[in-house]
C-alpha positions in Angstrom: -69.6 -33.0 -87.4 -65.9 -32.3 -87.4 -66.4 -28.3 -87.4 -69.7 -28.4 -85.2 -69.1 -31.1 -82.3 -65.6 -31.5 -82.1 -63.7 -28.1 -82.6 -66.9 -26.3 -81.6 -65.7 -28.5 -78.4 -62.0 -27.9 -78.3 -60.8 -30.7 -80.2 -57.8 -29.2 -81.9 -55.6 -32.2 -82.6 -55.5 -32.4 -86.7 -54.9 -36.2 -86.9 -57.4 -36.7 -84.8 -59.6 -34.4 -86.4 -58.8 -35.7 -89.8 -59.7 -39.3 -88.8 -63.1 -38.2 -88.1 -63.6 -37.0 -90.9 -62.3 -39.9 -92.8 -63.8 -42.8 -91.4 -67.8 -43.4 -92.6 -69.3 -43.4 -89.5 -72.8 -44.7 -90.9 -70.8 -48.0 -92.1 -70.6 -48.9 -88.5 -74.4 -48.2 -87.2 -77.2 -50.4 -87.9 -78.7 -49.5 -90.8 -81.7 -48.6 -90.1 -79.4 -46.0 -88.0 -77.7 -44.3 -90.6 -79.1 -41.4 -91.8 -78.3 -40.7 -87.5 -75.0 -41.7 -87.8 -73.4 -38.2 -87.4 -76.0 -37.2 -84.5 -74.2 -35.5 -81.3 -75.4 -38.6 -79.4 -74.6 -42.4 -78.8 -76.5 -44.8 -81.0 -77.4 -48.5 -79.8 -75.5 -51.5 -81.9 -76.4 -55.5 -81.3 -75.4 -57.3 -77.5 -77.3 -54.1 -75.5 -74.2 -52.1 -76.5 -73.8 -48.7 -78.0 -71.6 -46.8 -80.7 -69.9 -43.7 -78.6 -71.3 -40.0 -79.5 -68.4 -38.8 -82.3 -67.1 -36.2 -79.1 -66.6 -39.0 -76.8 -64.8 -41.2 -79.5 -62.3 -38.3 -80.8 -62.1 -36.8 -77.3 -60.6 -39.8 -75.6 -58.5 -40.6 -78.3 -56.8 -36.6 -78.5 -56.3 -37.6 -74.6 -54.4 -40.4 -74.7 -51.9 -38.4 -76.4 -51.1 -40.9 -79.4 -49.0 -40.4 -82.3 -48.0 -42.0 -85.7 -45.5 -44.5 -84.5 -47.4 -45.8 -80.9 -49.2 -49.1 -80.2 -52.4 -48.6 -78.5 -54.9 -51.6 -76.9 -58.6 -50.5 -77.1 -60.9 -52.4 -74.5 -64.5 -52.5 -76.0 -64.6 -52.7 -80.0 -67.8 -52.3 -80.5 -69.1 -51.5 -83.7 -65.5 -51.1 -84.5 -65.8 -47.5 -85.1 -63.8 -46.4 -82.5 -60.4 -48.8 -83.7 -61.0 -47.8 -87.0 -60.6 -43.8 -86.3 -57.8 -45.0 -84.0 -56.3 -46.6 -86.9 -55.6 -43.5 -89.0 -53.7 -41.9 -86.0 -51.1 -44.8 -84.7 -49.2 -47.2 -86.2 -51.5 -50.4 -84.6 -54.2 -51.4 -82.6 -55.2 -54.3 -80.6 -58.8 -54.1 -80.2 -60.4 -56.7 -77.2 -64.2 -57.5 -77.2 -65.7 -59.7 -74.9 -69.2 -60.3 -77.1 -68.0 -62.8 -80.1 -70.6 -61.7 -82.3 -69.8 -58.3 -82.0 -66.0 -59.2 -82.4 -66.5 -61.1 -85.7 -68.6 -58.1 -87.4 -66.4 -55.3 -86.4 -63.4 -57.9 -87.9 -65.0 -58.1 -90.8 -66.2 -54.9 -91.2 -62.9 -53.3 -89.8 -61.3 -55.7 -92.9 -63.3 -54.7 -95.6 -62.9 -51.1 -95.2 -59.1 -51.6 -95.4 -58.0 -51.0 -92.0 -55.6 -53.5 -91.8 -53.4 -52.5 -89.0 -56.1 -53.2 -86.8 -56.5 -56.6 -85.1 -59.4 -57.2 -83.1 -59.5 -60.7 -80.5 -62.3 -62.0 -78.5 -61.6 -61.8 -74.8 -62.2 -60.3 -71.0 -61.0 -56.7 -72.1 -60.6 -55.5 -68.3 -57.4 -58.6 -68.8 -56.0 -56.4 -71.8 -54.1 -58.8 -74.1 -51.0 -59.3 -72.9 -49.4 -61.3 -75.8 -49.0 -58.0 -78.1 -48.0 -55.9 -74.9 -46.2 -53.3 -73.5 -49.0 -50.4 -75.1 -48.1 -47.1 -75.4 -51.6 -46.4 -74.9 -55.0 -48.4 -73.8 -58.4 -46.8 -74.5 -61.2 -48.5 -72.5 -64.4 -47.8 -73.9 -66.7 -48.5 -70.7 -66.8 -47.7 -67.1 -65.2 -50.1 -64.2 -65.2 -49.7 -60.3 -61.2 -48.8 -60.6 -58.4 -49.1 -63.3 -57.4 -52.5 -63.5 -53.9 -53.6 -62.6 -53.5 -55.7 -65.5 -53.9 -53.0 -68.0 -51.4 -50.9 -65.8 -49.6 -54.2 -66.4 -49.4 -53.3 -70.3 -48.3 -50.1 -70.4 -45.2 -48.8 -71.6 -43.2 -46.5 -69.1 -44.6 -43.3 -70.2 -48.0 -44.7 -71.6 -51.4 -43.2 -71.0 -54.4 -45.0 -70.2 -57.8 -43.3 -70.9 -61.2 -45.1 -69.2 -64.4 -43.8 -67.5 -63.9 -44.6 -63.9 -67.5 -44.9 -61.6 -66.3 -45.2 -57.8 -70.0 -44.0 -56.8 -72.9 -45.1 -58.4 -74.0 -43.5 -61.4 -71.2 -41.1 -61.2 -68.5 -41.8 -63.8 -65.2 -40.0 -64.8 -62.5 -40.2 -67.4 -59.7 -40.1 -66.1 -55.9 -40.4 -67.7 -53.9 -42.1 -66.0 -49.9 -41.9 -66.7 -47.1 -44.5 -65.6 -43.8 -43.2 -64.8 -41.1 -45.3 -63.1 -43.9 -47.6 -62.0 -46.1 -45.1 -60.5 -49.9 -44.1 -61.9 -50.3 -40.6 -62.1 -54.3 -40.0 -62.4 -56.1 -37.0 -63.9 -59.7 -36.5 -63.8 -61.1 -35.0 -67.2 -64.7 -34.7 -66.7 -68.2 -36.1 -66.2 -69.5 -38.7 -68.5 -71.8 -42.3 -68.9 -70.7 -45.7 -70.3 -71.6 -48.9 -70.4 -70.0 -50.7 -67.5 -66.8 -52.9 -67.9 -68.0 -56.5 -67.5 -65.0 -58.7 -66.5 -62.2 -60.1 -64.2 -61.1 -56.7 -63.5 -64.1 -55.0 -64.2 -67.9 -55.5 -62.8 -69.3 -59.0 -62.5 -71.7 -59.8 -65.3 -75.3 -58.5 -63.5 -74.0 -55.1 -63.5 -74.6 -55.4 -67.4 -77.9 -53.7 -66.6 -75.8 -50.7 -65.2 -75.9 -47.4 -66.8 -75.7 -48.1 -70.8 -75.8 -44.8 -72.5 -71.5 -43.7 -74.1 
């Protein structure tokens, strides 16, 4: 996986490239799943969700730019798999999910593996969680109509934020978006397809049956 789908891809960032190769990616798919936990494709978890294709997950993690020392929010934990690889790269991560069943396996999970500078809280993730902020980074692992202010809210001067963005339907973008002296600077890295972000900040709650594939 690591040779094949991420440097193949231009992934060159060892720590994150190390990560992926450390955390057991088939502990975090459904069983039944796991001899196609390494596939180049998203798999489907519990709540209509998915776990991210291994590109997607290392790809926006080399672009937030994160290091050893940083803080970083993730919105959307999932499976858990995606805090967990984030976990070997930075210092700590707040992971937000809005699906309590989904929070309380990845918790556990997360736990039992020994990542245990990851805490993971059940809430509206397009809100952030503002009592462990400012964030050197965020990570948002699904798609809204724009970035929402109160993540931009969290950010540390200088901090990235990484998050699909779909102003036109079924057309979605990552985009990194930097804050400097209380300005967003936006770049657009690509095409890609998410599950939308259901929330305050995000898509109301019948746009679950928007585009689900990440």
């Amino acid at each position: 996986m690591v040779r094949e789908q991420l440097e193949a891809r231009g992934i060159a960032n060892t720590g994150v490239l190390d990560a992926m190769g450390e955390v057991p990616r088939e502990r975090f798919v459904p069983d039944r799943l796991a001899p196609r936990a390494y596939d180049d494709e998203p798999l489907p978890i519990s709540e209509g969700q998915t776990i991210s294709q291994p590109y997607i997950v290392a790809a926006m993690i080399d672009s937030a730019l994160v290091g050893p020392t940083d803080r970083v929010l993730e919105v959307g934990t999932g499976s858990g798999y995606g805090a967990a690889v984030l976990s070997r790269v930075v210092a700590e991560v707040v992971s937000v999910e809005r699906h309590p069943s989904l929070s309380e396996t990845a918790a556990v999970r997360l736990n039992a593996l020994g990542y245990d500078n990851v805490e993971v809280v059940v809430g509206d993730g397009s809100l952030g969680y503002a009592e462990r902020a400012p964030y050197d980074a965020v990570i948002v692992t699904a798609a809204g109509p724009g970035v929402p202010r109160a993540l931009v809210e969290q950010l540390a001067e200088g901090g990235r934020l990484v998050m699909p963005i779909e102003r036109a339907a079924n057309d979605q973008h990552l985009i990194r978006a930097t804050l400097r002296d209380g300005l967003l600077g936006e770049e657009d890295l690509g095409a890609v397809r998410f599950v939308p972000l259901i929330g305050a900040q995000g898509w109301p709650a019948q746009a679950s049956t928007r585009t689900r594939a990440r």
